[in-house]
N, C-alpha and C positions, 0 to 999 in steps of 0.2 A: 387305795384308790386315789387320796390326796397326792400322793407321789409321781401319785403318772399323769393326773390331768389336771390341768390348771382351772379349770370350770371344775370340775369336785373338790378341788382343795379351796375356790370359790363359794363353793354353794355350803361346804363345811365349817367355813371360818365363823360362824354365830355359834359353832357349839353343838350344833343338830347331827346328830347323829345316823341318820336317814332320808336321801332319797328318793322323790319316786320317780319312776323312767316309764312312762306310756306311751311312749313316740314309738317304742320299739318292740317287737313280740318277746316272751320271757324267755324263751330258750337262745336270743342272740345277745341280753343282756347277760346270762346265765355261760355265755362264749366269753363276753366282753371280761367277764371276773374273772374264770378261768385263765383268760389271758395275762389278765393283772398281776394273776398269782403265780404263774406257770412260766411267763415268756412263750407259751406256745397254746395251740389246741387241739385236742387229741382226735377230736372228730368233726372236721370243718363242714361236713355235708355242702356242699357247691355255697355256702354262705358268704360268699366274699366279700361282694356287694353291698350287704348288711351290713358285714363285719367293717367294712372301711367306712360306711355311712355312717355308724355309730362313733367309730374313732374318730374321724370328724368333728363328729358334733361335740363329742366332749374334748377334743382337741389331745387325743391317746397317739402321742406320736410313734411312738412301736409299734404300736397295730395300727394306724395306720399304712407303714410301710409293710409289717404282716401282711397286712389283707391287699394291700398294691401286688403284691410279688405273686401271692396266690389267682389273683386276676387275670394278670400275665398269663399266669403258667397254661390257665384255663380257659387262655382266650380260641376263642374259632372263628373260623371264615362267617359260622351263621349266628356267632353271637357278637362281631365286632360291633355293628351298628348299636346296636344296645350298651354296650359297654362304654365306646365314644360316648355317647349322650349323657351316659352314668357320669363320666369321669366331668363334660360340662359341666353337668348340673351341680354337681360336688366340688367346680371350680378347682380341683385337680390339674397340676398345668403340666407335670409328670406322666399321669397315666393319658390326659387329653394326648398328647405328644407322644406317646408310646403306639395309644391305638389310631393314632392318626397316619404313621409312619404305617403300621400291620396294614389301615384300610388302602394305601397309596401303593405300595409292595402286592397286595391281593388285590389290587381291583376290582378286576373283570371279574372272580369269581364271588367275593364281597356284592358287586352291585346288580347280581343274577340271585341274589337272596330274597326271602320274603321282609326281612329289616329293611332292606336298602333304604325301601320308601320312607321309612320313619325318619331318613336325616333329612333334616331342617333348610330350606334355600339359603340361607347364608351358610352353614355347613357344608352344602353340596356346591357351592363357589367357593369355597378352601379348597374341596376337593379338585375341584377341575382348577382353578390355578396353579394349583402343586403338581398336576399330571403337564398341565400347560409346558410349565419350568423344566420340568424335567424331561421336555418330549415324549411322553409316553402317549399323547394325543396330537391332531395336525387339527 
């Protein structure tokens, strides 16, 4: 674990030997080893969001990018708006950029969603200047 994250190989340097991780439920911690050990996860169950949140935190740069790709992969028209905000709030400027591009490309069926309403007024004027720019609105 010290190998992969610079906050664990932190939090280890006194000699302790242990851990504790409550920020997180134990089966995405119980992902995160997995990962450490594996390069991979055998059973991601839609955990992505977890999964990059935690890499994150402890700054797991491989899974981080893991859990970006699987995000992607599993992105939808009704879970974009949720995801953008995911990827704000996680200060992600990759995935911010990714789903910002999907929500500008889907629009109209993006902003007939029941999320829509959850982006943010400064969010929703990114959106409509980037439609601006690109004439997709008069």
């Amino acid at each position: 674990m010290k190998a992969r994250s610079p906050i664990f190989a932190e939090l280890l340097l006194n000699g302790t030997d242990s851990i504790k991780i409550d920020k997180f439920e134990p089966k995405i911690v119980k992902k995160m080893i997995e990962f450490c050990n594996n390069d991979s996860i055998e059973n991601f169950e839609n955990d992505e969001l977890e999964m990059f949140s935690i890499a994150n935190t402890y700054k797991i740069q491989s899974l981080m990018i893991y859990a970006a790709r699987k995000t992607v992969k599993t992105a939808t028209i009704e879970n974009a708006i949720e995801r953008y905000n995911f990827a704000v709030s996680q200060k992600s400027k990759i995935l911010e950029k990714w789903f910002f591009n999907f929500i500008i490309t889907n629009f109209v069926k993006v902003s007939n969603t029941s999320n829509f309403g959850n982006l943010d007024a400064k969010a929703y004027k990114l959106f409509l200047e980037e439609l601006l720019k690109k004439n997709k609105i008069n």
